[in-house]
C-alpha positions as semicolon CSV with decimal commas, in nm:
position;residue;x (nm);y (nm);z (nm)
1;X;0,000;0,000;0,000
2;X;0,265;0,231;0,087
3;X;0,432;0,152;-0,270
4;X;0,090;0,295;-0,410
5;X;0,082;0,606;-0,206
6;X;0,491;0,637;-0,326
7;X;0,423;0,588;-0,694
8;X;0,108;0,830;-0,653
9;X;0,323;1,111;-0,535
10;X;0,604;1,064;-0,786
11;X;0,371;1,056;-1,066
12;X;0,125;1,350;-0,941
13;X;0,325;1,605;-0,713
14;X;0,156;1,867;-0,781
15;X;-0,195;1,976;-0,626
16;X;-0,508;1,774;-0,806
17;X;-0,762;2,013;-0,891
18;X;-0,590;2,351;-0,758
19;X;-0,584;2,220;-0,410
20;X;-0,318;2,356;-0,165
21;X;-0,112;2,116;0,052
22;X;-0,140;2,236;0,365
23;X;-0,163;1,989;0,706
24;X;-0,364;2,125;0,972
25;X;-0,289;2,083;1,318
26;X;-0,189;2,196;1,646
27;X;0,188;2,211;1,722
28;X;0,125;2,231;2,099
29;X;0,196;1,860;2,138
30;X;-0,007;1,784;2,454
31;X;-0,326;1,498;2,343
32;X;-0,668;1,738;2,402
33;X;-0,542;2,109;2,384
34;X;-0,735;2,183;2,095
35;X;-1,089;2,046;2,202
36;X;-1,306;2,299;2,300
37;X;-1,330;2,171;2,700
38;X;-1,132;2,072;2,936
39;X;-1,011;1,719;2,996
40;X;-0,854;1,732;3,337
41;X;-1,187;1,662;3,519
42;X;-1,350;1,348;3,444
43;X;-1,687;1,417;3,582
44;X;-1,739;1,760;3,378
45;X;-1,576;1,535;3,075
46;X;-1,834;1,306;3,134
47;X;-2,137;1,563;3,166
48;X;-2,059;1,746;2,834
49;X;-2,001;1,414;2,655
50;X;-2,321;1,296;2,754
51;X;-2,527;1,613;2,668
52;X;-2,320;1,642;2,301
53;X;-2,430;1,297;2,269
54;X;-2,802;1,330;2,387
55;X;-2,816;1,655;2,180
56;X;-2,626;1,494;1,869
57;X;-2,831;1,178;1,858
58;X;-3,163;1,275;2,034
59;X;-3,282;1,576;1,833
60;X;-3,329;1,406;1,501
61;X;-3,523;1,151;1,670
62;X;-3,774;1,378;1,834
63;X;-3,798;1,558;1,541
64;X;-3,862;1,269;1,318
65;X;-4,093;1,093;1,573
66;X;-4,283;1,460;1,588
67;X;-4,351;1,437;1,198
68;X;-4,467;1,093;1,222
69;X;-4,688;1,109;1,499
70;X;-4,874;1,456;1,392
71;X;-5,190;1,434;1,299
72;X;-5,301;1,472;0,946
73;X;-5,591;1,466;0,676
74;X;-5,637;1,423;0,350
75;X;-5,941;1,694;0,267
């Protein structure tokens, strides 16, 4: 596979379609520093992992459930 990826580059080194190479990322090194809360309390991790979760994966189904149980007619 890396073979592939190797011939790839050395055929095609320049952008496809325009695009820019650019990686990314955050050079600070530590695992975490760039999520937007804190990991150094497990509890709180725990509470806003839950709620992105229930938020992430509840909503939808409320709101499909909503649609299917309104009531409707056909007049």
């Amino acid at each position: 596979m890396l073979n592939i990826t190797k011939n790839f580059l050395r055929i095609y080194p320049k952008p496809i379609l325009g695009q820019n190479y650019v990686i990314r990322h955050y050079k600070g090194g530590v695992p975490g520093c760039n999520l937007p809360f804190k990991l150094d309390k497990p509890y709180r991790f725990t509470v806003f992992y839950l709620v992105a979760g229930v938020i992430g994966f509840g909503a939808p189904w409320l709101v499909v459930m909503h649609q299917m149980l309104r009531p409707y007619d056909y007049e």
